[in-house]
BALUMVEX-691979 format. One record per residue: residue in three letters; x, y, z of N, C-alpha, C in turn. Coordinates in nm, 3 decimals. Example, Ala and Ser with C-alpha at 12.3 -4.5 7.8 and 13.67 -1.06 7.14 Angstrom:
{ALA {1.319 -0.569 0.780} {1.230 -0.450 0.780} {1.320 -0.330 0.780}}
{SER {1.285 -0.225 0.708} {1.367 -0.106 0.714} {1.290 0.003 0.787}}
//
This chain:
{UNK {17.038 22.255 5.458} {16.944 22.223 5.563} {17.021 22.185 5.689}}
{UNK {16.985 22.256 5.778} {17.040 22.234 5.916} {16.997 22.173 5.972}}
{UNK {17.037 21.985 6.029} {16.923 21.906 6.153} {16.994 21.967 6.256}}
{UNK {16.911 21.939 6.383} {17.003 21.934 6.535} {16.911 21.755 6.603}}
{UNK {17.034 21.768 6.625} {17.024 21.618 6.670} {16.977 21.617 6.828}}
{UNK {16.883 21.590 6.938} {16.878 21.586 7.043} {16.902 21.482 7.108}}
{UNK {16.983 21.425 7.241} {17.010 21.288 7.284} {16.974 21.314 7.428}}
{UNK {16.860 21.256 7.466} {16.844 21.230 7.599} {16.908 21.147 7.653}}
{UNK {16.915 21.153 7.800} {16.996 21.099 7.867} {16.920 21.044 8.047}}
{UNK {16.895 20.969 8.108} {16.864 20.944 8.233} {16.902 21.073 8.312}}
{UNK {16.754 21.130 8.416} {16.809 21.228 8.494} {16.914 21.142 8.644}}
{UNK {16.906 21.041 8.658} {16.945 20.956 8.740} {17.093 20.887 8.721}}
{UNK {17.092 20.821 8.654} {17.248 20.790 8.619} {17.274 20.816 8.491}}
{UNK {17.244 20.916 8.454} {17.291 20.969 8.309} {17.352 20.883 8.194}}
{UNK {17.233 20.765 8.185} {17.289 20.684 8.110} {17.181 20.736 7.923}}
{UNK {17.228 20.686 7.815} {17.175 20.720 7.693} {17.107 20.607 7.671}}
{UNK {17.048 20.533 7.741} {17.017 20.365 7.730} {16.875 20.377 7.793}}
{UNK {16.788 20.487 7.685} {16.632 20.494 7.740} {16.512 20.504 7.636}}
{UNK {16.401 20.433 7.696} {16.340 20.398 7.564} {16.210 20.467 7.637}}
{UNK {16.083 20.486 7.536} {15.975 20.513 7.588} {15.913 20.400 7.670}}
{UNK {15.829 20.479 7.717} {15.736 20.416 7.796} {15.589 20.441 7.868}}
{UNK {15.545 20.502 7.759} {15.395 20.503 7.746} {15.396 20.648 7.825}}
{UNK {15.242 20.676 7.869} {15.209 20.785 7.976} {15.183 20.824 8.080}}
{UNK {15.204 20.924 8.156} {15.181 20.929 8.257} {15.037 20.981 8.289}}
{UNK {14.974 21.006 8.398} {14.823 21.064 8.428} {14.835 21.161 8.385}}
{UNK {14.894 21.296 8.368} {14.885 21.394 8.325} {14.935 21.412 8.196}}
{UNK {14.947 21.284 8.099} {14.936 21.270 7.955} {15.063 21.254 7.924}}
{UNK {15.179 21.293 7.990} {15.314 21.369 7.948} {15.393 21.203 7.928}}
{UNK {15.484 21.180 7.795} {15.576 21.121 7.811} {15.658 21.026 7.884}}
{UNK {15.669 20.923 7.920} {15.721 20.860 7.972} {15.875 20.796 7.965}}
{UNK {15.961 20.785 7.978} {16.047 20.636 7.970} {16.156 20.604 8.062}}
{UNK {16.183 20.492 8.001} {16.192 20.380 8.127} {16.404 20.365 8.097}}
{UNK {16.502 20.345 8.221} {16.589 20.366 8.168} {16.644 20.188 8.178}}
{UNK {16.714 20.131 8.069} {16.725 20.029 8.057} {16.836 19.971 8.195}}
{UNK {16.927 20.080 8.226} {17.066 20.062 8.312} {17.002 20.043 8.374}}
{UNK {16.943 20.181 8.498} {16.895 20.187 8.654} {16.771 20.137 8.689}}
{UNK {16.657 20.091 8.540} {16.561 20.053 8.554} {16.429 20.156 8.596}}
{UNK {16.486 20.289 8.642} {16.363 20.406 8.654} {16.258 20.448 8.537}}
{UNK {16.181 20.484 8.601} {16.061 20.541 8.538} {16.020 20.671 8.541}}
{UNK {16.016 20.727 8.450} {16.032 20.860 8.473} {16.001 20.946 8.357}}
{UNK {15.950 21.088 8.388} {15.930 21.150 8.272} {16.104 21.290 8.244}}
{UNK {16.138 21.291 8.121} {16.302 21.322 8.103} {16.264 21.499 8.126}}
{UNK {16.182 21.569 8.127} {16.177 21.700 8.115} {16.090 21.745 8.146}}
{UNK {16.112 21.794 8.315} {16.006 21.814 8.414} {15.968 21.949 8.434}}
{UNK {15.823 22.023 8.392} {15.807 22.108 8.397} {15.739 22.206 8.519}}
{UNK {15.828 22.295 8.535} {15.781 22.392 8.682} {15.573 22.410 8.642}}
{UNK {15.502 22.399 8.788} {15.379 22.372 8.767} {15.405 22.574 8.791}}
{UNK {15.479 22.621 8.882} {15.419 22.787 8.861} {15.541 22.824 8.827}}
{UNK {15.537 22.924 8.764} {15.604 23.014 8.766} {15.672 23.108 8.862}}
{UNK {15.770 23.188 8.865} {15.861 23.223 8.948} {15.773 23.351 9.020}}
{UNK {15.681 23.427 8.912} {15.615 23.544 8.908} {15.485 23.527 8.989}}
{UNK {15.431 23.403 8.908} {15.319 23.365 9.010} {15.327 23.315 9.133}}
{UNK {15.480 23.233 9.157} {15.495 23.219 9.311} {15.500 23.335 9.372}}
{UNK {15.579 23.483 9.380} {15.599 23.575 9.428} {15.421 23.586 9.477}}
{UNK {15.338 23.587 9.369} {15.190 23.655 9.345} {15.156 23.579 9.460}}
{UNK {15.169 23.484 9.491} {15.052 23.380 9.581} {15.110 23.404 9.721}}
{UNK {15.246 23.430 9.765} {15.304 23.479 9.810} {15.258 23.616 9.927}}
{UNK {15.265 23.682 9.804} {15.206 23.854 9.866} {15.085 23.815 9.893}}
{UNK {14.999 23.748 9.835} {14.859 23.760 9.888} {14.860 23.694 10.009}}
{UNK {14.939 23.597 10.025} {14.905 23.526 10.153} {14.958 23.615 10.280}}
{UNK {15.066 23.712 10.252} {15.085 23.818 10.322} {14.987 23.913 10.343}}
{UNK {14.897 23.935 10.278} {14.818 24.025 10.253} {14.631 23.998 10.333}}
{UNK {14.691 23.885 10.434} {14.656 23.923 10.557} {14.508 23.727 10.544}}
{UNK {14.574 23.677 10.444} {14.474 23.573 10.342} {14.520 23.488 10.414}}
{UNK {14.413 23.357 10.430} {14.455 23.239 10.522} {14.493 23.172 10.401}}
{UNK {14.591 23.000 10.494} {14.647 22.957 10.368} {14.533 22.850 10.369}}
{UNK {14.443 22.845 10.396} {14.327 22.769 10.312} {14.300 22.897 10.193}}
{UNK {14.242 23.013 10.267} {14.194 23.085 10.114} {14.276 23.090 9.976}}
{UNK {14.424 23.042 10.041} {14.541 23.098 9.927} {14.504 22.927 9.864}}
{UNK {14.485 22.838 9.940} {14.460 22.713 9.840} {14.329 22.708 9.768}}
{UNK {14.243 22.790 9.812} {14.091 22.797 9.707} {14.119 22.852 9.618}}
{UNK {14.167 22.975 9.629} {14.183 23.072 9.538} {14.280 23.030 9.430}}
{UNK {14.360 22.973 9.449} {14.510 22.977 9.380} {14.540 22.799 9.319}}
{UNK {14.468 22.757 9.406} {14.491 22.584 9.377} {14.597 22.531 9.409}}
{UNK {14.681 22.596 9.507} {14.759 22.556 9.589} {14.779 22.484 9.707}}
{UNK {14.830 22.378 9.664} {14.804 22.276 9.844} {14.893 22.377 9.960}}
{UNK {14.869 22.364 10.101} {14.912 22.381 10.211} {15.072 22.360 10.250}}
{UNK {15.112 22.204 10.207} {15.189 22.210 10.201} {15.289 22.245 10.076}}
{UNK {15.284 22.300 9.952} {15.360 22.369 9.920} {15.367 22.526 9.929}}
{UNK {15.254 22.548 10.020} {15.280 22.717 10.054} {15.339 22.705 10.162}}
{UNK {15.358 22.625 10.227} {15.406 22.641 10.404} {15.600 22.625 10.278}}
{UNK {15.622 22.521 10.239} {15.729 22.536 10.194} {15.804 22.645 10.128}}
{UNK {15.733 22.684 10.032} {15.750 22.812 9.986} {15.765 22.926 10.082}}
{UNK {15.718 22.986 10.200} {15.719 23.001 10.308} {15.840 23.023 10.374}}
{UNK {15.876 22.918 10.359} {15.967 22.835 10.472} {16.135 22.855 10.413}}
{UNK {16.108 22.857 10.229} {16.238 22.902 10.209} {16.245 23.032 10.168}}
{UNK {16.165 23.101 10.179} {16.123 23.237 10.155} {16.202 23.342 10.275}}
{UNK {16.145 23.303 10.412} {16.244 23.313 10.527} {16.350 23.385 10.490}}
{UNK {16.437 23.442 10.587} {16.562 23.517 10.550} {16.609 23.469 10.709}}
{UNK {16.747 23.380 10.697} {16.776 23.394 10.840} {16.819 23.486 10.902}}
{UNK {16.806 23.529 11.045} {16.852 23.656 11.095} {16.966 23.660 11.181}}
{UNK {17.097 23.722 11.157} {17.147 23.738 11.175} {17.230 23.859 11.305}}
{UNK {17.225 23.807 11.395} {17.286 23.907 11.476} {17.424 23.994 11.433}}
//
């Protein structure tokens, strides 16, 4: 029988000195690090995808205001203006 052992660690000062600590609003895991004292959840998950950013993307190119791209898509303003923004290509003479 094969275990694997997993050891979390603080994303902050990467200390092994972390205990739970209940939940957060969106249900997920909590804990608290004993060293730096943060609060925090250890394994933060991307809300879109790389594919669906492209998707929300083209549509908003596709001639869509970025209110419609936030009805449609459930995307706030300001993370499409960001997305946006590093999307950009600087231009180069």
């Amino acid at each position: 029988m094969i275990q694997k052992t997993i050891t979390y660690e603080c994303r902050f000062c990467h200390s092994a000195h972390i205990v739970k600590n209940g939940h957060n609003a969106q249900g997920h895991q909590q804990y608290w690090c004993k060293n730096c004292g943060k609060r925090t959840v250890l394994e933060l998950r991307p809300r879109y995808t790389e594919e669906k950013r492209e998707q929300i993307i083209a549509d908003y190119y596709e001639r869509a205001s970025m209110r419609g791209v936030e009805r449609v898509f459930g995307v706030s303003r300001p993370t499409l203006a960001a997305w946006l923004k590093k999307k950009r290509q600087p231009v180069h003479p």
